[in-house]
N, C-alpha and C positions, 0 to 999 in steps of 0.2 A: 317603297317596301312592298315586297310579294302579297302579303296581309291585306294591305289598304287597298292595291288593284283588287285582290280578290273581290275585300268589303262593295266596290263600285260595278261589281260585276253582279254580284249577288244581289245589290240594290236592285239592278234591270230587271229581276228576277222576282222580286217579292210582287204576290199581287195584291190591285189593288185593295180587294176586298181584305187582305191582312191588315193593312195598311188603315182604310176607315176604320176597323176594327182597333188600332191602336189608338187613334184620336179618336174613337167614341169614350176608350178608357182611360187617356191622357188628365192627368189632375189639371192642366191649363192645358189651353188650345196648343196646337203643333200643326204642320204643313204637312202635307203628303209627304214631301221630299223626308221632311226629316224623321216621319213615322217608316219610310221604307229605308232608310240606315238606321237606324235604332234596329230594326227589325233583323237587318244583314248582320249589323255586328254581333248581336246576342243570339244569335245564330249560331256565327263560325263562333265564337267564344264557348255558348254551352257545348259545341258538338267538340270542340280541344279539349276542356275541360272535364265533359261528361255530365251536364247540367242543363237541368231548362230551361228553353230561353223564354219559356215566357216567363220564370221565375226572376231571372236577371232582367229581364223589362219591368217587372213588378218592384224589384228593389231600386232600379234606377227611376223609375217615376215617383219614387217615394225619399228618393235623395237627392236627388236634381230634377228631375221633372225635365228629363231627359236632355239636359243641358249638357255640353261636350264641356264648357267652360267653370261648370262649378266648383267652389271653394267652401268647405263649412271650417268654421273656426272650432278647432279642438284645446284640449287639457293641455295645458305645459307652452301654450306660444303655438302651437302647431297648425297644420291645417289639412283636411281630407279633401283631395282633387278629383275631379274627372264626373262623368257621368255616372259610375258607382260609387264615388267615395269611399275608396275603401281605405287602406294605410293613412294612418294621419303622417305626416311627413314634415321637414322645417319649413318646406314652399314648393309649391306650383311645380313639375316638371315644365319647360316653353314648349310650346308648338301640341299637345297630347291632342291627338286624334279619340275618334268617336270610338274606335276601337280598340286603340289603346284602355279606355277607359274602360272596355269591359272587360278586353281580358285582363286586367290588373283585375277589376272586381269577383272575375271568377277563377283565379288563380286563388284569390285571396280566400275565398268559399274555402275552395275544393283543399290546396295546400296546408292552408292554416287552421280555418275551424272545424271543416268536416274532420280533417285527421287528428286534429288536436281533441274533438269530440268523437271519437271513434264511429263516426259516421250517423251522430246522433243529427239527423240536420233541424230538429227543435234548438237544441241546443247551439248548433252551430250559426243557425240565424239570430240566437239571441247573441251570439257572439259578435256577428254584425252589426247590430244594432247597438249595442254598449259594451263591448269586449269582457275579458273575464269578468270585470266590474258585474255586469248587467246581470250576466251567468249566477253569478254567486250569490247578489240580493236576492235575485227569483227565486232561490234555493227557500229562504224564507217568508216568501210573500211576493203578492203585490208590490211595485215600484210605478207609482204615482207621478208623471209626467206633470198634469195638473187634473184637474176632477173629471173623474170616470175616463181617463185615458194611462193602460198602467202598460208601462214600458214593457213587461214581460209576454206580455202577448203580441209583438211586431212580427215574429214570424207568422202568425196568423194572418197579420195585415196582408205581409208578400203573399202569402197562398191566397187569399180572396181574392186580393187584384190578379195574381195571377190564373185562376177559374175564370174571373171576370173578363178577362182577356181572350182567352181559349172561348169560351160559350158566345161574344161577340166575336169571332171569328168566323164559328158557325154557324151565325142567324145572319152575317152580312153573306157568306160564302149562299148558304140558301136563299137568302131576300134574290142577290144577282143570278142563283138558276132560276129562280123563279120568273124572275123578270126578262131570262132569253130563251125562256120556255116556249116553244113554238105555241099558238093559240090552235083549238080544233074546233 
């Protein structure tokens, strides 16, 4: 597929200091290798989509923990795939690529909850995170995950880790001028 060369090309492309920058923010450890595709895909996906990637690295580390393979078990039998998890589905698509996964997950944003929330993207990420469900209890409160963790504030989650991301970008991107700074 045209996509996946792209995604191995743009890999070549990411640097490294992006890339440290991802594994200093990584919830578990990760490889180079796999901080610079994670980094390619949520790239070409936010720039199709019209989304941040470092938001959609934010919500994949916080659903897979940037795993191309992941499975959560959902409501009804079902299960949510990929590096974003998004659609809960009957099972697995075979073979989904690392890009695949995101752009399903930023299709799903942009498609379904931003327009469904008329571009509320508070709301749209609580839509992520627990579907109209989640949307409508926040309506009246707190939603109590377990103590002192309430499901309605996840979008906030994705925007910290996603600053947190950005702001290590820019202290590795600085640390390495600093460090090929000619000495006087």
């Amino acid at each position: 597929m045209l996509l996946d060369l792209l995604v191995r090309i743009m890999t070549l492309f990411v640097l490294t200091e992006d890339a440290e920058a991802l594994q200093r923010t990584a919830p578990e450890p990760i490889t180079i290798e796999a901080a610079r595709a994670n980094i390619a895909a949520a790239r070409i996906a936010g720039a199709i989509y019209r989304l941040d990637a470092d938001l959609l690295l934010s919500i994949a580390a916080h659903e897979s923990r940037y795993q191309v393979d992941a499975t959560t078990p959902e409501r009804g039998g079902k299960v949510s795939c990929g590096v974003m998890t998004p659609k809960p589905l009957a099972r697995c698509p075979v073979g989904q690529t690392l890009l695949d996964g995101y752009l399903a997950g930023a299709a799903h944003i942009r498609n379904d909850w931003l327009t469904a929330m008329h571009g509320n993207e508070l709301l749209a990420l609580q839509g992520v995170a627990g579907g109209g469900v989640l949307i409508n209890a926040c309506k009246l409160g707190p939603v109590w995950i377990r103590p002192g963790v309430d499901a309605c504030k996840t979008p906030q989650v994705f925007w910290a880790r996603a600053d947190w991301i950005k702001r290590e970008r820019t202290r590795v991107r600085w640390q390495s001028a600093q460090a090929h700074k000619p000495r006087t």
